[in-house]
C-alpha positions as CSV (number, residue, x, y, z in Angstrom):
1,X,76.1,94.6,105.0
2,X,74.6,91.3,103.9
3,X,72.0,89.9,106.1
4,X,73.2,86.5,107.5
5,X,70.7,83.2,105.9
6,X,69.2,81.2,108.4
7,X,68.1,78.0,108.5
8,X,64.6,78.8,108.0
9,X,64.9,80.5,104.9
10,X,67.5,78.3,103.7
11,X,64.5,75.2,103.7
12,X,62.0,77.8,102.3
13,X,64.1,78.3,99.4
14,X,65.2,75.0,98.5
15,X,61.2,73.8,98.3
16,X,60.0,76.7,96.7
17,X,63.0,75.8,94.4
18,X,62.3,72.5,93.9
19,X,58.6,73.1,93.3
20,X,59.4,75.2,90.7
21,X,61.8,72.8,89.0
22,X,58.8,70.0,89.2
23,X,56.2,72.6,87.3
24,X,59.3,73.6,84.4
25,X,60.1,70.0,83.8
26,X,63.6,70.0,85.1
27,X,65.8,71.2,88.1
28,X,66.1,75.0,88.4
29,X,70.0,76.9,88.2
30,X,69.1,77.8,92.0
31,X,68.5,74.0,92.6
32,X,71.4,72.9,90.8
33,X,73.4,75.4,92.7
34,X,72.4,74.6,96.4
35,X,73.3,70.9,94.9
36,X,76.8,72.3,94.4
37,X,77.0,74.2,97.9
38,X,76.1,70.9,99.4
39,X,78.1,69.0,97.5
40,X,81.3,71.5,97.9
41,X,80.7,69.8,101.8
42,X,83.2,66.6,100.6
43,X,85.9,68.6,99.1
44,X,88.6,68.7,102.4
45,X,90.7,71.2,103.3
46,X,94.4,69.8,103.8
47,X,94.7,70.9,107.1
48,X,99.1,70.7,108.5
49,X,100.2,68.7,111.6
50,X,100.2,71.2,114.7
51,X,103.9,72.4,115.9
52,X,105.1,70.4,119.0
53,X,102.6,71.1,121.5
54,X,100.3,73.4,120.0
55,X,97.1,72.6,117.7
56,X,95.2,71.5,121.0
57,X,92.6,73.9,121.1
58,X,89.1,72.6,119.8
59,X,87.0,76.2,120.0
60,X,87.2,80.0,120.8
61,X,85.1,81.8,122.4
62,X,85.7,85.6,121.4
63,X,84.3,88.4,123.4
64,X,84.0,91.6,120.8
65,X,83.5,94.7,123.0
66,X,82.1,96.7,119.9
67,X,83.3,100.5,120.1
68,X,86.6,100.1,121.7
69,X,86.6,99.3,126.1
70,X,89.3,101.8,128.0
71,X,92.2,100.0,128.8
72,X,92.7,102.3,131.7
73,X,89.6,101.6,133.1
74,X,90.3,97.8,132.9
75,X,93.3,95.7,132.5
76,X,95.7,98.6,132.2
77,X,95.0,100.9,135.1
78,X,97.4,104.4,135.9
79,X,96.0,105.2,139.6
80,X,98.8,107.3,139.6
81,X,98.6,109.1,136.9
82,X,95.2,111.2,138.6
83,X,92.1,112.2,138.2
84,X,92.7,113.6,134.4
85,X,94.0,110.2,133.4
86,X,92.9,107.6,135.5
87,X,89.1,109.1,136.8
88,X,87.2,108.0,139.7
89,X,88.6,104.2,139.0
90,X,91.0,102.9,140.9
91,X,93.6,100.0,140.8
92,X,92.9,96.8,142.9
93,X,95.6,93.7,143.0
94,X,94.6,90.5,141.5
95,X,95.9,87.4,143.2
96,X,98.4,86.9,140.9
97,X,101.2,88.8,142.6
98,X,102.5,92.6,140.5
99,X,99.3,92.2,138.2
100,X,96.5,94.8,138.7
101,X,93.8,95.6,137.0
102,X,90.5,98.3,137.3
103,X,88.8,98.0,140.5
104,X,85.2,97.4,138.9
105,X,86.8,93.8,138.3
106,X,87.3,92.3,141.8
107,X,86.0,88.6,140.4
108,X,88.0,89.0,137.5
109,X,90.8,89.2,139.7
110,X,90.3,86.3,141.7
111,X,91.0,84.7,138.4
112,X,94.1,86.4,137.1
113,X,96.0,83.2,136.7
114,X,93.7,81.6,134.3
115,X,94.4,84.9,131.9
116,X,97.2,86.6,130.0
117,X,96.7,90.2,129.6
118,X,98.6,91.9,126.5
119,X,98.8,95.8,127.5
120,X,100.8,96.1,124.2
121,X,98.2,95.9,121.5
122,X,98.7,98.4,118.9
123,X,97.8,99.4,115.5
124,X,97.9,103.5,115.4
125,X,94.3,103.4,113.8
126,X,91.4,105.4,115.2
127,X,88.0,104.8,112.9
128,X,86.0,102.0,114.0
129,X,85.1,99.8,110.9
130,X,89.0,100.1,109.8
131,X,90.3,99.3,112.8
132,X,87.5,96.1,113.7
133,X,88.9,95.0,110.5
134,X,92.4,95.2,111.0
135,X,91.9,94.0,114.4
136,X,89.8,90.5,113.5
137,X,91.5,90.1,109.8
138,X,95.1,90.9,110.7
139,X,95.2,92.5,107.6
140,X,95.6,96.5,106.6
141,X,92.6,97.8,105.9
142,X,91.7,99.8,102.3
143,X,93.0,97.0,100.5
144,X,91.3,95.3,97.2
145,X,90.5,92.2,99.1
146,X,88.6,91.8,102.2
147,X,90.2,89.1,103.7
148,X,87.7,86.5,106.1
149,X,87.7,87.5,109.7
150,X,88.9,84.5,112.5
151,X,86.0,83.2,113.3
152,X,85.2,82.5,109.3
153,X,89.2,81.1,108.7
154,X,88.1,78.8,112.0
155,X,85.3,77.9,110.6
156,X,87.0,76.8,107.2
157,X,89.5,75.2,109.0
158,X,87.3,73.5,111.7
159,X,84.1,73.1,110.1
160,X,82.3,70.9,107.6
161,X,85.5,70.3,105.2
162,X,87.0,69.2,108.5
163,X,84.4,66.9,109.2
164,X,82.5,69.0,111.7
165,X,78.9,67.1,112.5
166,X,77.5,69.1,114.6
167,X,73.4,70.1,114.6
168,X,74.3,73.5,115.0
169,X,76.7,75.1,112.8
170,X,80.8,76.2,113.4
171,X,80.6,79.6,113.2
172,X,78.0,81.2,115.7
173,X,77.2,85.1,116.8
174,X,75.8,85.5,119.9
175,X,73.4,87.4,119.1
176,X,73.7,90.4,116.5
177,X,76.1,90.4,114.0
178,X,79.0,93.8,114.5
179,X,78.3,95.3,111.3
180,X,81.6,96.6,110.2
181,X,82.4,94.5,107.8
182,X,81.7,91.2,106.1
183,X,83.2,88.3,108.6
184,X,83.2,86.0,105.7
185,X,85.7,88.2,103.7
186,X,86.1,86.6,100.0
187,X,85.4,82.9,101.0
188,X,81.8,83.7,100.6
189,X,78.4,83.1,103.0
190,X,79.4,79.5,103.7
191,X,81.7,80.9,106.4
192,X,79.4,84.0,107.5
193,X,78.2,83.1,110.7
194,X,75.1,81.9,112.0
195,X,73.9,84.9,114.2
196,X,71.2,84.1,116.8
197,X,69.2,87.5,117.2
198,X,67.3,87.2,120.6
199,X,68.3,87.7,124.1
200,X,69.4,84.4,126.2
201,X,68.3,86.5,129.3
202,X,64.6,86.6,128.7
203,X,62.5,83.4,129.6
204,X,62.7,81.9,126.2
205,X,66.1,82.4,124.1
206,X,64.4,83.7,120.6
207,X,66.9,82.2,118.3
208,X,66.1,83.3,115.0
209,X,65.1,80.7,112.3
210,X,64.6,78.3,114.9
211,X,62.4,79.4,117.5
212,X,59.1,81.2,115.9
213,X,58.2,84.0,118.4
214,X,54.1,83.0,119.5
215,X,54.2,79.0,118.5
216,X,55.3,76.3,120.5
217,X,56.7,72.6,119.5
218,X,53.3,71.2,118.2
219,X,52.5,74.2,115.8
220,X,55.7,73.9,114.2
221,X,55.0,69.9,114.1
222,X,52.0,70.6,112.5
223,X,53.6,72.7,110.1
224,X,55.9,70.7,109.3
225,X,54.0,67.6,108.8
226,X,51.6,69.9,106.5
227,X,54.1,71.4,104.1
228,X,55.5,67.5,104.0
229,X,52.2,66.4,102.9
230,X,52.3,69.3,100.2
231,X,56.2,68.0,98.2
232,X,55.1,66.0,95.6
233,X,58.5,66.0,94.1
234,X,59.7,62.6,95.8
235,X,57.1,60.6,94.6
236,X,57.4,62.6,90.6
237,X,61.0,61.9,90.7
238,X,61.9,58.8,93.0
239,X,65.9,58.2,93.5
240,X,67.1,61.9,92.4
241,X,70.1,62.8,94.2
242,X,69.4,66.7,94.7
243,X,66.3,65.9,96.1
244,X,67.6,63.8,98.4
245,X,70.1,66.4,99.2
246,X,67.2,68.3,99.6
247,X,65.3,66.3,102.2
248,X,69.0,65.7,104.1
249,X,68.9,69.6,104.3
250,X,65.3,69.3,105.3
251,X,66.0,67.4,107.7
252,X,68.6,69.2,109.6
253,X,66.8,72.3,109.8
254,X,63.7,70.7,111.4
255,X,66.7,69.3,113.9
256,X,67.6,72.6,114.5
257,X,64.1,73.8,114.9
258,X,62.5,70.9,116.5
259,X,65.7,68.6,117.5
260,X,69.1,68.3,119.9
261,X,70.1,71.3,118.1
262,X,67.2,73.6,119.8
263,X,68.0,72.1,122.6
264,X,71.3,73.6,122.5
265,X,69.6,76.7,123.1
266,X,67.1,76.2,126.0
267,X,68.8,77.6,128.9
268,X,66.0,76.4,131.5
269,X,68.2,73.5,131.8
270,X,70.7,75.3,133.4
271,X,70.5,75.7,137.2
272,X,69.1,79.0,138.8
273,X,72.0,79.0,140.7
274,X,74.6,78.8,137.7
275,X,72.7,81.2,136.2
276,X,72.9,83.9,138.9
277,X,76.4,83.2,139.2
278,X,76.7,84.5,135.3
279,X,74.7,87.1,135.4
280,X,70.9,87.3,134.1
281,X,71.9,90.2,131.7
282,X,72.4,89.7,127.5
283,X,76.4,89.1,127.8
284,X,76.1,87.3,131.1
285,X,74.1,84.6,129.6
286,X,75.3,85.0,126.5
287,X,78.5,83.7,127.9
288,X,76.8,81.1,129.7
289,X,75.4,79.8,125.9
290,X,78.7,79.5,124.8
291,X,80.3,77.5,127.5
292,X,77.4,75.3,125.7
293,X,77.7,75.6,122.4
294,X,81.8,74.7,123.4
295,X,80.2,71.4,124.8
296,X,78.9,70.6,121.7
297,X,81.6,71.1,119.6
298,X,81.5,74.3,117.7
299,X,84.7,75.9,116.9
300,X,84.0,79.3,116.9
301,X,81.6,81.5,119.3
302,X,81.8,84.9,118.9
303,X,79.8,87.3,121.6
304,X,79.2,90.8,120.3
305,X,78.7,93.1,123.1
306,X,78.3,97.1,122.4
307,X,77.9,100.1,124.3
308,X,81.8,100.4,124.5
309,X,81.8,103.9,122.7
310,X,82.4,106.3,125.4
311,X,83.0,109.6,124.0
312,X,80.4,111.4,126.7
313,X,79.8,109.9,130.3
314,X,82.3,107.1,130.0
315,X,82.4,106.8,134.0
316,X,78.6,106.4,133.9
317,X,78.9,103.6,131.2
318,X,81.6,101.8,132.8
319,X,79.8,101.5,135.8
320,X,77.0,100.2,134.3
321,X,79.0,97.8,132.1
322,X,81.6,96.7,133.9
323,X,80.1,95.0,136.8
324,X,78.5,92.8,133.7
325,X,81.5,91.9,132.2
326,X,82.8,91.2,135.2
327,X,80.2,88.1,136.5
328,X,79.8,86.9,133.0
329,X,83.7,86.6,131.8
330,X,85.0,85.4,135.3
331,X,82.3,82.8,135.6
332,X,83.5,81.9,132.6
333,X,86.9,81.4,132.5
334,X,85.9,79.3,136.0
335,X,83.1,77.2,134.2
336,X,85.2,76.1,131.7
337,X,87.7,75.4,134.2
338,X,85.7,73.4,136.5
339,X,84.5,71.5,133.5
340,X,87.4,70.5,132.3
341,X,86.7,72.3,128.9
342,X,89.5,75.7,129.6
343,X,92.6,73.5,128.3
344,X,90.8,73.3,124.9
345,X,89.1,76.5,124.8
346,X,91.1,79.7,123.6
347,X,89.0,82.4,125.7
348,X,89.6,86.0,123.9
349,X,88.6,89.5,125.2
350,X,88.8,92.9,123.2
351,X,87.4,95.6,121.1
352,X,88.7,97.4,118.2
353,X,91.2,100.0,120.4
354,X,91.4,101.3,123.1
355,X,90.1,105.0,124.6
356,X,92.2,108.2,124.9
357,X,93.9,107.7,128.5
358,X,93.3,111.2,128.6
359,X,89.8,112.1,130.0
360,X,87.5,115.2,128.4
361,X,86.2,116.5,131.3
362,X,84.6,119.8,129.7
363,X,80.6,119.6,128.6
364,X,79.0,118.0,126.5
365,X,82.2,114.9,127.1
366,X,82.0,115.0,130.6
367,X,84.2,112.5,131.8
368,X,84.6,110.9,127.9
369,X,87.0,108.9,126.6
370,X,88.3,109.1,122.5
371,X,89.7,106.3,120.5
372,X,92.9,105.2,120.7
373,X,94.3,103.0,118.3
374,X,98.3,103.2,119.8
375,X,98.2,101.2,122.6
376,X,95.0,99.1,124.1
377,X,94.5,95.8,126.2
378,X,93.5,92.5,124.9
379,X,92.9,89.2,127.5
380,X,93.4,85.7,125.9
381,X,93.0,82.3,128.3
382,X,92.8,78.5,127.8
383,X,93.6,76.6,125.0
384,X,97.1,76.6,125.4
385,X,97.9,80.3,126.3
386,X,99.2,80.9,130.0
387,X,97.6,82.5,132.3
388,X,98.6,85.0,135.1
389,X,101.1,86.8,132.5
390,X,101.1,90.3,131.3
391,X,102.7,90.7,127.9
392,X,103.7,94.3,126.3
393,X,104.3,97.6,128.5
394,X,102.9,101.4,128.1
395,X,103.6,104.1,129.2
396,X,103.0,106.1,132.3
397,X,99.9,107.3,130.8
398,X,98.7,104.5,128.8
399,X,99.6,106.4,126.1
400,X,102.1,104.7,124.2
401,X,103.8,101.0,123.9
402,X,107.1,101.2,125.0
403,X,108.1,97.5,125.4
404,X,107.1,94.3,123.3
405,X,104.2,95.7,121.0
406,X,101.5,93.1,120.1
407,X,100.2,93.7,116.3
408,X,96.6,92.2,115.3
409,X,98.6,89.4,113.0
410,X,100.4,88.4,115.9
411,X,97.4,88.0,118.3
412,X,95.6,86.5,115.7
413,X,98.0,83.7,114.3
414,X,99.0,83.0,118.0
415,X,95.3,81.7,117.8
416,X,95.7,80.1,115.1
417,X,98.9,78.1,116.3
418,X,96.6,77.0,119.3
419,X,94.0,75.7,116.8
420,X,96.6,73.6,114.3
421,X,96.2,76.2,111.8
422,X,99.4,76.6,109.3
423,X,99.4,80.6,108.9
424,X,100.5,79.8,105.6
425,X,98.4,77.7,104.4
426,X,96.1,79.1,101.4
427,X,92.9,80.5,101.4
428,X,90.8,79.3,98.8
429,X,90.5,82.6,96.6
430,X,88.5,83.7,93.7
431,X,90.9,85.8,91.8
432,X,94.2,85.7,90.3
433,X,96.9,84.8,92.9
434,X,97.4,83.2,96.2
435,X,95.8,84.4,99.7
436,X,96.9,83.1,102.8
437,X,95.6,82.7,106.2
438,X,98.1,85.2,107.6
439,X,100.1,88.2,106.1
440,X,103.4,87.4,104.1
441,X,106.6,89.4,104.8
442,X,105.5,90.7,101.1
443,X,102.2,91.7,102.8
444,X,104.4,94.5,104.9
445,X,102.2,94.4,107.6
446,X,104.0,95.2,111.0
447,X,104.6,92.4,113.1
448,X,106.5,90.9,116.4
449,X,105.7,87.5,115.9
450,X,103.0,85.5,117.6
451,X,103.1,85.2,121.4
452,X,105.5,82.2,122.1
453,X,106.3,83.7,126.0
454,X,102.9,83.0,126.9
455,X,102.1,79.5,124.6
């Protein structure tokens, strides 16, 4: 896995690098290469007109439950099916008339008409890093290319070729990165995202490379007015356009540290009240930074919650989790709402698959749940997708999808309609042959289509 490069250590390198160049006489190959990384900056993407009313979603907001959540336990409850299916968990009605979903979800339900749910995701595939992949790429996995996730195609798309200003920048993890696989696929670490670390619950939101853990604002002044003091190199070579590429980038990351964009960040200025209403857990106010970070602009927010791999105990762990989910996602969806922000905000809720609907009951499962890769729930709101829908059908066990089957492509580049991005546009690629942003019939990967009932 490649360790994501903050901001901090992005100005660290480009001094030391440009301190070195001073002492040999000349600009260094690292120098002249961050020139060309900032430079690459102008270079547009041609980005296509949106189809008819799609194209007027601005950001997503995705909410990765890492290890795979139960659809039967969620937003694809059998009640009927018994104890050896179904568990403890029972069915409660939403107030979106014929749609149910797990009982642990009573706010969630209060808001069923702000959300689609598609019971008929499917890919047949049961190993976590393959099936993450397949799920956020909508691309097979074991191929010789790994293709750039969604948030990283946003993020090209949508972000500084696009003309994207913002302090902070498009791509953002809340707050580890999964793991699985490299988001930024072949496009490189331009487009790997900017993971925060930290924990928004605590008093102070640790964001790492912008908040030092044990200094406050006038130690990093100080710091930063000292290592100024120390860069000789604009008064050895006045007018040099790296270097003032340099001190641009400088600049921004001392915004980020010391600017609006650690402001972004400081959740004090959020009512106690609001806050409550989220939940004062890691993914409650996690959710609550991204209804933020939406405010400001950024295309793509991706939450990474785990804890979702229930082999043993799953009853225990969804009672623990699913109370969380439920206050941070529903206050959410209403948030957004309220604010006026839902319309342009593509709200998307998942894991990698789903759990066996059958439970293992004998020790040492005891009431666990498997993966299952054949038929599993995803919830997508805002931004153009309708809400108080259910799209695809299983069985009477959850077992199988026996009416309109959803494949990862056609999630995925029903997202990409909302945003105005042409699923066949190219990919900037660096070997021989084209890439696209989605699969080509030549790619023979299974797909339906994207979701036009609920667009």
């Amino acid at each position: 896995m490649q360790t994501p490069i903050t901001r901090r250590e992005t100005l660290r390198g480009l001094l030391f690098a440009g301190m070195g160049a001073w002492l040999a006489g000349g600009l260094s190959p690292r120098l002249r290469g961050a020139e060309a990384i900032l430079a690459s900056a102008t270079n547009a993407v041609s980005l296509p007109p949106p189809s008819g009313s799609w194209g007027k979603a601005k950001s997503v907001i995705q909410l990765w439950m890492g290890g795979g959540p139960p659809h039967l336990d969620t937003f694809d409850p059998k009640p009927e099916t018994g104890n050896d299916y179904s568990g403890p968990l029972k069915a409660i009605d939403t107030h979106v008339p014929g749609i149910r979903i797990g009982e642990s979800l009573p706010l969630l339900a209060l808001q069923a008409d702000k959300y689609a749910i598609i019971r008929g995701m499917t890919h047949g595939n049961n190993a976590h890093e393959t099936a993450a992949y397949m799920v956020q790429t909508g691309r097979k996995a074991g191929e010789r290319e790994v293709y750039p996730c969604a948030g990283a195609v946003v993020s090209l798309f949508r972000g500084y070729e696009a003309g994207y200003k913002g302090l902070v920048p498009p791509y953002i993890v809340l707050t580890d990165p999964q793991g699985r696989f490299p988001e930024c696929g072949f496009l490189g670490l331009r487009y790997k995202p900017f993971a925060t670390g930290g924990d928004p619950a605590q008093q102070r939101f640790i964001v790492e490379g912008i908040v030092a853990p044990g200094m406050d604002d006038k130690q990093q002044i100080s710091r930063r007015d000292f290592l100024r003091k120390l860069d000789l190199l604009p008064k050895v070579i006045p007018n040099n356009p790296t270097l003032q590429l340099l001190t641009r980038s400088q600049d921004q990351a001392y915004d980020m540290i010391l600017g609006d964009g650690a402001k972004v960040f400081d959740l004090a200025t959020e009512s106690n009240e609001l806050r409550d209403r989220y939940g004062r857990t890691k993914f409650g106010q996690s959710c609550l930074m991204a209804r933020r970070l939406v405010e400001k602009g950024v295309p793509y927010i991706t939450i990474n919650d785990g804890g979702w791999d229930t082999h043993k105990d799953n009853f225990t762990a969804m009672r623990r989790k699913l109370p969380d989910l439920d206050k941070g996602f529903a206050t959410l969806l209403q948030d957004l709402a309220e604010r006026g922000l839902l319309e342009s905000t593509v709200v998307w809720w998942g894991g990698e698959f789903g759990r066996t609907p059958k439970v293992r009951w004998d020790p040492p499962w005891n009431g666990g749940r498997d993966h299952w890769g054949k038929a599993f729930s995803h919830v997508v709101a805002g931004g153009g997708f309708k809400g108080g829908h259910v799209v695809g059908v299983t069985d009477a066990k959850g077992e199988e999808v026996v009416s309109r089957p959803v494949y990862p492509c056609d999630l995925i580049g029903s997202i990409y309609a909302l945003m105005g991005i042409d699923g066949s546009a190219r990919l900037p690629h660096s070997h021989e042959g084209e890439a696209h942003v989605l699969p080509m019939p030549s790619d023979n990967i299974p797909s339906t289509g994207i979701l036009r009932e609920i667009m």
